[in-house]
Short mmCIF file of the C-alpha atoms (twelve columns), coordinates in Angstrom:
data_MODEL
# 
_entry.id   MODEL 
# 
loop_
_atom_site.group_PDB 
_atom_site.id 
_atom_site.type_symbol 
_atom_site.label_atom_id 
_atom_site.label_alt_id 
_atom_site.label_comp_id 
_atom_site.label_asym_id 
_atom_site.label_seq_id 
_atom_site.Cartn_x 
_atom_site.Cartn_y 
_atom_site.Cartn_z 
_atom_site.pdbx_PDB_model_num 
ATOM 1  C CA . UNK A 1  22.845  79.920 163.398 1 
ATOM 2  C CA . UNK A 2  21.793  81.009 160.167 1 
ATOM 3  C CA . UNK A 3  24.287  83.144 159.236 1 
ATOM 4  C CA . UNK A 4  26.435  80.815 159.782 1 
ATOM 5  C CA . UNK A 5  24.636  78.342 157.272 1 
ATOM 6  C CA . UNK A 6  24.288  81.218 154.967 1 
ATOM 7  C CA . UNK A 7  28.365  81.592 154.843 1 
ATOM 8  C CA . UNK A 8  28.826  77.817 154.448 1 
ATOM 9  C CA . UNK A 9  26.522  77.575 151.079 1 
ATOM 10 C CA . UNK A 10 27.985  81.259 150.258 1 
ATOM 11 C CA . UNK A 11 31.616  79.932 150.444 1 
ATOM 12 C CA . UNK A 12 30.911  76.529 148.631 1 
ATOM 13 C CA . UNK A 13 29.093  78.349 145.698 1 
ATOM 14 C CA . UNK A 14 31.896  80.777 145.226 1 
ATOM 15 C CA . UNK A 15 34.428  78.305 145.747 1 
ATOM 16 C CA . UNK A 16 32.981  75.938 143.118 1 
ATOM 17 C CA . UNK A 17 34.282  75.630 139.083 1 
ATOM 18 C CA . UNK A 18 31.699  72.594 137.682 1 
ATOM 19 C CA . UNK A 19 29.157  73.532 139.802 1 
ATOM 20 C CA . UNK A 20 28.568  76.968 138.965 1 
ATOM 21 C CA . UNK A 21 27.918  75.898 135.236 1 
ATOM 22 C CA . UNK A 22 25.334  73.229 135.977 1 
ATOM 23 C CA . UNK A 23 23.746  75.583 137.855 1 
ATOM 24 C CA . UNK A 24 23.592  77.931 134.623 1 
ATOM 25 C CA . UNK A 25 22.305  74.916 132.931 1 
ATOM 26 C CA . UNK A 26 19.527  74.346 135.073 1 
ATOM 27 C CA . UNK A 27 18.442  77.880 135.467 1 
ATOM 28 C CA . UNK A 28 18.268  77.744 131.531 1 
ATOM 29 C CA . UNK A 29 16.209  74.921 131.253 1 
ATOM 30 C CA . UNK A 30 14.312  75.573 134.191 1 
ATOM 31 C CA . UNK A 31 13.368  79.035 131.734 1 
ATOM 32 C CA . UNK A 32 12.370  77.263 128.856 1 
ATOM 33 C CA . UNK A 33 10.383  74.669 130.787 1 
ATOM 34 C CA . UNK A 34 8.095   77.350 132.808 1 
ATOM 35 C CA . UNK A 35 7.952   80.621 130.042 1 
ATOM 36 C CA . UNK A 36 8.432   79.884 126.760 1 
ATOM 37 C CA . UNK A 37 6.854   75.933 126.957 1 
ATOM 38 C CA . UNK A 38 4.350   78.680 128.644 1 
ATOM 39 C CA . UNK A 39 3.614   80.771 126.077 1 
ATOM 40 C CA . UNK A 40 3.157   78.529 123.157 1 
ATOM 41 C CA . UNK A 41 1.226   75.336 123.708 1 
ATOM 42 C CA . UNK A 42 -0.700  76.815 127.596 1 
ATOM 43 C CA . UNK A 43 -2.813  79.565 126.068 1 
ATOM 44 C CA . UNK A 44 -4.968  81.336 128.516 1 
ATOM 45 C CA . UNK A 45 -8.125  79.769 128.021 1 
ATOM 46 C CA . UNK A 46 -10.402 82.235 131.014 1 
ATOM 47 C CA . UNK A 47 -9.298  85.115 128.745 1 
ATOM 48 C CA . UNK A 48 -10.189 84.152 125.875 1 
ATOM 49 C CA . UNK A 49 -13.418 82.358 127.182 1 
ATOM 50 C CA . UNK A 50 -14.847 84.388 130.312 1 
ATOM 51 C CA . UNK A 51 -15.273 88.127 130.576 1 
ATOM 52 C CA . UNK A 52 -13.688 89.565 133.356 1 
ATOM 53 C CA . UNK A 53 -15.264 88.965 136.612 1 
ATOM 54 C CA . UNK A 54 -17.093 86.271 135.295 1 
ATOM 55 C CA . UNK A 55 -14.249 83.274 135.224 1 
ATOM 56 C CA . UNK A 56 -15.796 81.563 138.315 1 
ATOM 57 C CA . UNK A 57 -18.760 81.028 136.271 1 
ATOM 58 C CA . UNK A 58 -17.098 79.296 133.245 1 
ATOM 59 C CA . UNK A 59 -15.146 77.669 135.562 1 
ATOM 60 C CA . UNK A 60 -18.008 76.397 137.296 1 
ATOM 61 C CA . UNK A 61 -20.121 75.767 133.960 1 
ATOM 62 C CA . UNK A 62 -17.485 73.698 132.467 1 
ATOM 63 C CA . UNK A 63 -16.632 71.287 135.563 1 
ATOM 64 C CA . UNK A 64 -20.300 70.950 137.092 1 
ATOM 65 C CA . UNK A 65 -22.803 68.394 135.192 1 
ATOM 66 C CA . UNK A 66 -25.795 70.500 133.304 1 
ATOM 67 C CA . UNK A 67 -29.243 69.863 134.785 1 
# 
């Protein structure tokens, strides 16, 4: 049973001309949405902010209410 859904999505991506570059387009933008939109406006705040082994703690101090 899967194999032979495996074959049918094999054949149809091989088989396919338009398809194959939309696919290249999305891959791209699906690169540039989660690494490079990444690494310039979501810095990694716990690193710069907690000492290791200690994030659950600034995690903790910056959500729960002082007393």
């Amino acid at each position: 049973m899967m194999s032979s859904v495996f074959h049918l999505y094999y054949d149809g991506f091989k088989n396919m001309s338009v398809g194959k570059t939309l696919w290249i387009v999305i891959l791209i933008k699906l690169f540039i949405i989660f690494f490079v939109l990444k690494l310039f406006f979501f810095p990694n705040i716990l690193h710069k902010n907690a000492s290791k082994g200690h994030e659950a703690d600034y995690v903790s101090s910056k959500i729960l209410p002082n007393k």
